[in-house]
C-alpha positions in Angstrom: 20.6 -13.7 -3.4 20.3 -11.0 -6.0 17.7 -8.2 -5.8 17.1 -5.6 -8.0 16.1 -2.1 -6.6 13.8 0.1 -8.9 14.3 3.8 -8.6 12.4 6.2 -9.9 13.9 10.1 -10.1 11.6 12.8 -8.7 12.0 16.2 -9.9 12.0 18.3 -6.6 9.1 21.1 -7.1 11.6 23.7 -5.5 14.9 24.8 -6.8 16.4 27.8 -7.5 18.1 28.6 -10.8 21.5 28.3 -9.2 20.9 24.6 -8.3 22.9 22.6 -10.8 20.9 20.4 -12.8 21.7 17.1 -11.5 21.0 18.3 -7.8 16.9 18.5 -9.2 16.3 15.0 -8.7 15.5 13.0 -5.6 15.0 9.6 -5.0 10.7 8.4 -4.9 10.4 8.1 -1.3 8.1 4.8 -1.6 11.3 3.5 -3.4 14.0 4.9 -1.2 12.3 2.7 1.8 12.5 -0.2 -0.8 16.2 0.4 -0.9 16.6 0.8 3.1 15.3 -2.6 3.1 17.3 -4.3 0.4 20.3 -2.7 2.4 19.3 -4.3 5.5 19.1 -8.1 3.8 22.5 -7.0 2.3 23.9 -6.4 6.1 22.3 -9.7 7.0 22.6 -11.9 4.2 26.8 -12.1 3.1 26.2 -13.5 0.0 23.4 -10.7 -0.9 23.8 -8.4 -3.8 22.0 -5.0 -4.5 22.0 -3.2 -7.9 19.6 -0.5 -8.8 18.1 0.7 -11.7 16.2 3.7 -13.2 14.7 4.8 -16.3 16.0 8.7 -17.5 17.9 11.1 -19.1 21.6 11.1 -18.6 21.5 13.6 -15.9 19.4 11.1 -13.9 22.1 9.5 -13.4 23.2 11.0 -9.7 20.3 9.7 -8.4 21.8 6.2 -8.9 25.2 7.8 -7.9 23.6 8.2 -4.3 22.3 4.8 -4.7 26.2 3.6 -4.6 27.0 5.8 -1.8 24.4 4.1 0.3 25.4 0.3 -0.4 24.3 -0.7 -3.6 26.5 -2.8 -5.6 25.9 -1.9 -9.6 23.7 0.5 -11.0 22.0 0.7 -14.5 19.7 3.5 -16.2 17.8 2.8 -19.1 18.0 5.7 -21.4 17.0 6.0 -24.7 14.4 8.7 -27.0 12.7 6.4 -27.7 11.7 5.9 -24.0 10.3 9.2 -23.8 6.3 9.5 -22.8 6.4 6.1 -21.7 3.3 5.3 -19.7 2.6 2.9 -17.2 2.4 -0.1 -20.1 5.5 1.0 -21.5 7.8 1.1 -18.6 7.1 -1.9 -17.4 7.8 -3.4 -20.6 10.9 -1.6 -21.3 12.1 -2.6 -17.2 11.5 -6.1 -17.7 13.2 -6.5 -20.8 16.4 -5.2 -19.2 15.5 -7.5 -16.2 15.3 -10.3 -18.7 19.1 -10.2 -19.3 20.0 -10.7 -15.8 19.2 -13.5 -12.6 17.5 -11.7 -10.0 15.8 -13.5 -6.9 13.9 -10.7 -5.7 12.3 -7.1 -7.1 12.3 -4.4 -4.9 9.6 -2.0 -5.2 8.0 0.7 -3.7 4.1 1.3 -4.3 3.9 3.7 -6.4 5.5 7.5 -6.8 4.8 10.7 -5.3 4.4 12.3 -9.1 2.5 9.4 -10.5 0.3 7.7 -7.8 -0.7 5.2 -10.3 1.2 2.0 -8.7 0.7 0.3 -11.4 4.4 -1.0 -12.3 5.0 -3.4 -10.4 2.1 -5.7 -11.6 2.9 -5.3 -15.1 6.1 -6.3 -13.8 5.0 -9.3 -12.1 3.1 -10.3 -15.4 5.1 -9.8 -18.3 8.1 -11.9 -15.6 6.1 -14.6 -14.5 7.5 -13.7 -11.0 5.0 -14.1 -7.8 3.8 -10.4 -6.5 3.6 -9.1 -2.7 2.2 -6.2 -1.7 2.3 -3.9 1.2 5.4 -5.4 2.5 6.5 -2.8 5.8 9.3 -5.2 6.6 11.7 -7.8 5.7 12.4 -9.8 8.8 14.4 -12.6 7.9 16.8 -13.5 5.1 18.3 -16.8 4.6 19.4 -18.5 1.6 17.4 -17.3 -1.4 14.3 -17.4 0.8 12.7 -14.1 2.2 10.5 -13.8 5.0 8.5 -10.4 4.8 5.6 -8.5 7.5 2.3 -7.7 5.5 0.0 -4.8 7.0 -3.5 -4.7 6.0 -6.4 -2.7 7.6 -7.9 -5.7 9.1 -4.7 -7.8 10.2 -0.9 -8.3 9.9 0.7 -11.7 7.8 3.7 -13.2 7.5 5.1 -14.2 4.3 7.7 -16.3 3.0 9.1 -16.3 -0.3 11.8 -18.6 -2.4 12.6 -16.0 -4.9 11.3 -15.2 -8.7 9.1 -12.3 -6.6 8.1 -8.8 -7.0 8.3 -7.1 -3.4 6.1 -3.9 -2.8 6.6 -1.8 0.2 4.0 0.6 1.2 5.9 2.7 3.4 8.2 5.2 2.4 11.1 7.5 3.8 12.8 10.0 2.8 16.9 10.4 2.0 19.3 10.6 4.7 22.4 12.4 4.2 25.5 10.4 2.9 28.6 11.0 4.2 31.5 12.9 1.7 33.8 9.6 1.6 30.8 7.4 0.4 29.9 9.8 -2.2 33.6 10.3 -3.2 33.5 6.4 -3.6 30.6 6.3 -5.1 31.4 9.0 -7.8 34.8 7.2 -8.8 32.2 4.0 -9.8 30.7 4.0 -13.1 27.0 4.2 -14.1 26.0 1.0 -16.6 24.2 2.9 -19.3 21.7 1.1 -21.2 19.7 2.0 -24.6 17.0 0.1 -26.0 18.6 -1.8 -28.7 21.2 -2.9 -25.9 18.4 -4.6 -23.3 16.1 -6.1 -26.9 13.4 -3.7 -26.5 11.4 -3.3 -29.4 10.7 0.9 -30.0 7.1 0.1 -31.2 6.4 -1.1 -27.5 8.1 1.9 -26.3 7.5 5.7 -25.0 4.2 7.1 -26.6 4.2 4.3 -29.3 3.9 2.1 -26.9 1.5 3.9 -25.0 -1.8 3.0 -24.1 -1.9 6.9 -22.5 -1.8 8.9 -24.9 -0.6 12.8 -23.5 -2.4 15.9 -25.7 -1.1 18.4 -23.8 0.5 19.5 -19.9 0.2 22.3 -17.8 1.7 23.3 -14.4 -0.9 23.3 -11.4 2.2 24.2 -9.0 0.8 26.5 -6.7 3.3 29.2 -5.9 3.2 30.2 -2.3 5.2 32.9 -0.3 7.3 31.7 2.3 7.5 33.9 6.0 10.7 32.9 8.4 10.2 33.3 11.7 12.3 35.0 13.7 13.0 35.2 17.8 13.6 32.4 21.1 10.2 29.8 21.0 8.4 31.9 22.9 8.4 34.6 20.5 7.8 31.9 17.6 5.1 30.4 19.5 3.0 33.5 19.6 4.0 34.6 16.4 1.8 30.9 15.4 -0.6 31.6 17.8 -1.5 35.1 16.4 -1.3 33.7 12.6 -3.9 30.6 13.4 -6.1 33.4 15.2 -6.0 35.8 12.0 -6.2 33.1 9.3 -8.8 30.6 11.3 
């Protein structure tokens, strides 16, 4: 069973000027809990393999070095200029033209991204495939052969679904990234990161970045709200009615 893992780098909102460049990225959370569970059909399934892939600029590249260090097998980012501005459209053309070139069973997914919210990915990517599409997955239980068995959650009830591969999985949960221990990222930072441009995957640079774009961008600002921060100091006792006395004074 093969399964691909997309990842998507976050920038993190809060970094100082001393953090090194390739230490501003994090993993999507939605995509991170995709990952958790790809790892867990790994531990289950011997004949599993998990590679992980990610659109961005080189230095995007730790964030599939972490990917290694947790368990994946091989790990791919598609980077190229002409990439850049790519919307919704774009991206999932230029990931399932990379996806093209290989045998995957499965898609990993998570819902959307915590910069984006669009979630709209994953169906272009079940389109422009042909693959089957399942959303809000919270759980694979059961892995056997090529065939996956997956929880569903919905407002009104819960299902269980099973799938014989050629599917896109979405997983509407998310969590966050653990810490990885030194040997595993030694490990991981002695494999090598597949680089991929456009021309190499047979992407076509009219369909991608702002060209092909059905969002077009005419200009960005930055709505980050800058907030002071206040550490609190003292046993809990003291911290407790140091909270007590802010809630009273700021309702």
């Amino acid at each position: 069973m093969n399964i691909l893992v997309c990842i998507k780098p976050i920038k993190k909102e809060l970094v100082s000027e001393s953090v090194k460049l390739c230490d501003k990225y994090c993993i999507n959370p939605y995509d991170m809990f995709a990952l958790n569970e790809a790892l867990k059909v790994k531990k289950n399934a011997s004949d599993a393999t998990i590679e992980c892939v990610c659109m961005g600029e080189n230095n995007t590249k730790e964030v599939l070095k972490r990917c290694l260090a947790k368990g994946a097998d091989a790990a791919y980012l598609l980077s190229d200029s002409s990439f850049a501005g790519s919307d919704t459209i774009a991206t999932s053309y230029i990931l399932s033209k990379f996806i093209e070139t290989k045998n995957y069973d499965y898609i990993f997914c998570g819902s959307k991204s915590v910069d984006g919210e669009t979630g709209q990915v994953v169906f272009g990517l079940s389109e422009r495939l042909g693959f089957g599409c399942v959303t809000k997955v919270v759980e694979i239980t059961e892995a056997e052969g090529d065939s996956l068995t997956m929880l569903r959650s919905e407002e009104s009830c819960d299902s269980i679904l099973r799938s014989n591969g050629k599917t896109v999985v979405v997983f509407d949960d998310f969590s966050i990234e653990t810490s990885i221990s030194l040997i595993a990222m030694k490990r991981a930072n002695r494999c090598s990161i597949n680089i991929l441009t456009g021309k190499e995957i047979g992407a076509l640079p009219s369909l991608c970045g702002q060209k092909g774009s059905r969002t077009q961008i005419i200009g960005a600002m930055d709505i980050l709200e800058k907030r002071e921060c206040q550490y609190i100091s003292g046993d809990i006792r003291e911290q407790a009615q140091f909270l007590d006395q802010l809630i009273r004074v700021k309702g």
